[in-house]
N, C-alpha and C positions, 0 to 999 in steps of 0.2 A: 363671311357669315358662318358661323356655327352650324353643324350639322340640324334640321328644322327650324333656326331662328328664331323665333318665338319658343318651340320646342325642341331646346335639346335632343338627341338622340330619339326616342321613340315619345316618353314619356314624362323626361322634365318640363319643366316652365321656366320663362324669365331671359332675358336677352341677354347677352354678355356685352359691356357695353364701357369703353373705356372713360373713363370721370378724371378732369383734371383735380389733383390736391389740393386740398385748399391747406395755406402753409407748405416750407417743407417738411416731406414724411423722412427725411434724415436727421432733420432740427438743426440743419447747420445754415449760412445765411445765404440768402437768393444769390443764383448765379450770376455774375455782372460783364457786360462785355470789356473785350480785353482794352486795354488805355494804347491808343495811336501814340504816345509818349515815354513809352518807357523807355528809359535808363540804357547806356549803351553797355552800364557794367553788368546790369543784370541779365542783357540779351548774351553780351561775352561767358559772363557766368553758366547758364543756360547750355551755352554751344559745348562748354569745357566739360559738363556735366552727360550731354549726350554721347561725346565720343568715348568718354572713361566707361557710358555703359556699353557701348558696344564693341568695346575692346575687352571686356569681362566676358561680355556674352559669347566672343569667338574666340577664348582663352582655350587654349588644348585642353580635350577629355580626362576629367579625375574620374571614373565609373564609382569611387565611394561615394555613400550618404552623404548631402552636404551639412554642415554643422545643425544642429537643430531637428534633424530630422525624425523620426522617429516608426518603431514597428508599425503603428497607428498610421500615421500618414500615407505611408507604402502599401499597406492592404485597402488604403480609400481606392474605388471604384474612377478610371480617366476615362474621361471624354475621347471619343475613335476619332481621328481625326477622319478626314474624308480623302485620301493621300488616293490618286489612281490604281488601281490594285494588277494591271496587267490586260482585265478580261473586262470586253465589253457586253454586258449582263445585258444593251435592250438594241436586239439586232432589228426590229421593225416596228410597226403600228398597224392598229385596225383603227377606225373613224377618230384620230385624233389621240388612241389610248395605245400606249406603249405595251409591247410585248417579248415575248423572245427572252423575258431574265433569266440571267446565270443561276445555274441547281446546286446556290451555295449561300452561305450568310449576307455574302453582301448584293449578291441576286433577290433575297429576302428583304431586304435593306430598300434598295431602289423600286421594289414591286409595290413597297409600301408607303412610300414617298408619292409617288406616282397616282397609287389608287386613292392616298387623303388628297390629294388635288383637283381628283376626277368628283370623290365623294361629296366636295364641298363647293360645289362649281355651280354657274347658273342654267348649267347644261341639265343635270338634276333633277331642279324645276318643270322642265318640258316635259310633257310626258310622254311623248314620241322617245326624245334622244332618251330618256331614263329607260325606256326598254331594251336601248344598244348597248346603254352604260351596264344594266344588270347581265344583261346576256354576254357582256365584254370581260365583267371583272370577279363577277363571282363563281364558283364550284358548281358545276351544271344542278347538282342536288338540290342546292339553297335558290336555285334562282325564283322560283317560285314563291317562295315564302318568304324571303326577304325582297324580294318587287313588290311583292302585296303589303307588307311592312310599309315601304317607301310609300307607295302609290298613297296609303293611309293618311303618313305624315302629310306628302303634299296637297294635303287634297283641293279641291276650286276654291273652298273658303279660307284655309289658309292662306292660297297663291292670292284670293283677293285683300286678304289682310293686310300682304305687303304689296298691292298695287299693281298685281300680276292679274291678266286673263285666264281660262282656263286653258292657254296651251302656254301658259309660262314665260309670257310676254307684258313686256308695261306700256303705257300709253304712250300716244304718239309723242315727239317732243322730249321723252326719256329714255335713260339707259339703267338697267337693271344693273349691278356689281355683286358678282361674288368669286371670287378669286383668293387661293391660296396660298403661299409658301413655306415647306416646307423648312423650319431652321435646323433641326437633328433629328437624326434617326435613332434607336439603340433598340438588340435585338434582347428580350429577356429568355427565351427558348428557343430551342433550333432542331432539329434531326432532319434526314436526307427526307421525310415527308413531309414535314408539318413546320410552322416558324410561327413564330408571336414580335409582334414588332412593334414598338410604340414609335409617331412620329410628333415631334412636337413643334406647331405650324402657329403664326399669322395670321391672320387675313382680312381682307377688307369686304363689306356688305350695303347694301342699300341702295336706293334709287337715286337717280344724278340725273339733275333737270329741273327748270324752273319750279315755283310753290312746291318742292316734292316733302311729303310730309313722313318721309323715311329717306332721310338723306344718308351720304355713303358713310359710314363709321368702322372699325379696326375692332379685333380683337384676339387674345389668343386662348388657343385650345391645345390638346393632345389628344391623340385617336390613339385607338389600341387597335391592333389586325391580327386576325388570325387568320393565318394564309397557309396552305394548303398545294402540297407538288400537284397538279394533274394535266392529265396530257402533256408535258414536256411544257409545264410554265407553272408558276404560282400566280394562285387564284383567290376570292378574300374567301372565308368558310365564316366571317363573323367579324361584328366593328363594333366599337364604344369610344364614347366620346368624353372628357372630362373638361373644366374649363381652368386655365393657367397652363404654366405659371406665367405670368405677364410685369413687363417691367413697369417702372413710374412714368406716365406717359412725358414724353419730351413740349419743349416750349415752340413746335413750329407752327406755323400760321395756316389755318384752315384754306383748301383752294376751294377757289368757287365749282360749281355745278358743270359749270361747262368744261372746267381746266378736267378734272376729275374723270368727265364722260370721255372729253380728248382723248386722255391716258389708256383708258381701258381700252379703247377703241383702235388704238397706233402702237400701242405695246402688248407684244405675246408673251404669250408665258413660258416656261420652258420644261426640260425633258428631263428627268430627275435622275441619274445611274454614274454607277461609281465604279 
């Protein structure tokens, strides 16, 4: 679920909400599954084909450009990988939310991974745990003002809109989803006080359970964080939300209500730090 679900961050409108294509959006012909009968020269073929690439790929270091390359290409901006960096940035937890990150870029990185998890979660919703979550994640400063923001967004008639009580629960027989995943981080500002982090996440929202008339659906977003050294941790000072970028949704087969509630239910989520 998107940060307010119906309403984006404080003030948008409009669900994000993935729509299968109608046609392909490449224009090239529907995918086909693969033929139980192929050809034993084309599977030979194939084999012969895969070991010539992996014999190129672990050919000895040339450090020059390779043919084709150009000034252009070399100043494009690379994806960080997520390679273990030596330090463990989140040495413990308060009620469920990571703490302890490393007082450096990729401590900034994991802080913000961690808190769009927290931000978009159905923990949120309650308004009990949303006073642990503000008091947990944000700059002692903002907590007041951005709880009062939240409490806003959430308020009973929202929370009834999507089938929630006023303490952020759904009715009996269902299971409320919203869960996040993080796919990349990248940090666009940094100094040893303050960091700017976009994370660009996943995720799945809605109610799972017989007749539910907000069933579980996917979508993708990016949050922006402005995070803040204090007290010996980073903290959010400020969030925004945008929606994408999102791939062409795939051709698998919808689970039912119950498989969906199973899932959330017997599957955790996990601890974000690098």
């Amino acid at each position: 679920m998107s940060l307010g679900d119906e309403q984006h961050g404080y003030g948008g409108t409009g669900q994000t909400r993935t729509r299968l294509p109608e046609g392909d959006p490449y224009g090239g012909a529907r995918r086909t599954a693969r033929s139980s009968s192929r050809s034993l020269v084309t599977v030979v073929g194939v084999v012969v084909l895969l070991i010539a690439a992996i014999a190129f790929a672990n050919r000895g270091g040339d450090d020059s450009a390779a043919d084709g390359d150009t000034a252009a290409d070399a100043a494009k901006p690379k994806a960080a990988s997520t390679a273990p960096s030596g330090v463990a940035p989140v040495e413990g937890g308060a009620g469920g939310i990571p703490t302890g990150f490393a007082h450096d870029q990729q401590g900034a990185e994991s802080a913000a991974a961690n808190y769009a998890v927290v931000l978009v979660s159905a923990d949120i919703l309650k308004p009990a745990r949303r006073t642990e979550i503000v008091q947990q994640v944000f700059v002692a400063d903002k907590q007041a003002s951005l709880g009062a923001k939240l409490n806003q967004a959430y308020s009973k008639e929202f929370l009834s809109n999507i089938g929630l009580d006023a303490n952020g629960n759904p009715s009996p027989g269902h299971t409320y989803v919203s869960r996040t995943v993080p796919i990349g981080t990248k940090v666009t500002g940094y100094s040893a006080t303050t960091a700017t982090a976009e994370v660009w996440c996943t995720g799945l929202y809605g109610t799972a359970g017989e007749a539910s008339t907000n069933p579980v659906t996917s979508d993708w977003f990016t949050m922006t964080l402005q995070l803040r050294w204090a007290n010996g941790d980073w903290k959010v000072d400020s969030f925004s939300q945008k929606d994408g970028p999102a791939p062409v949704p795939g051709d698998e087969k919808a689970s039912t209500a119950d498989e969906m509630a199973k899932a959330v239910q017997e599957y955790g989520g996990f601890t974000y730090a690098r």
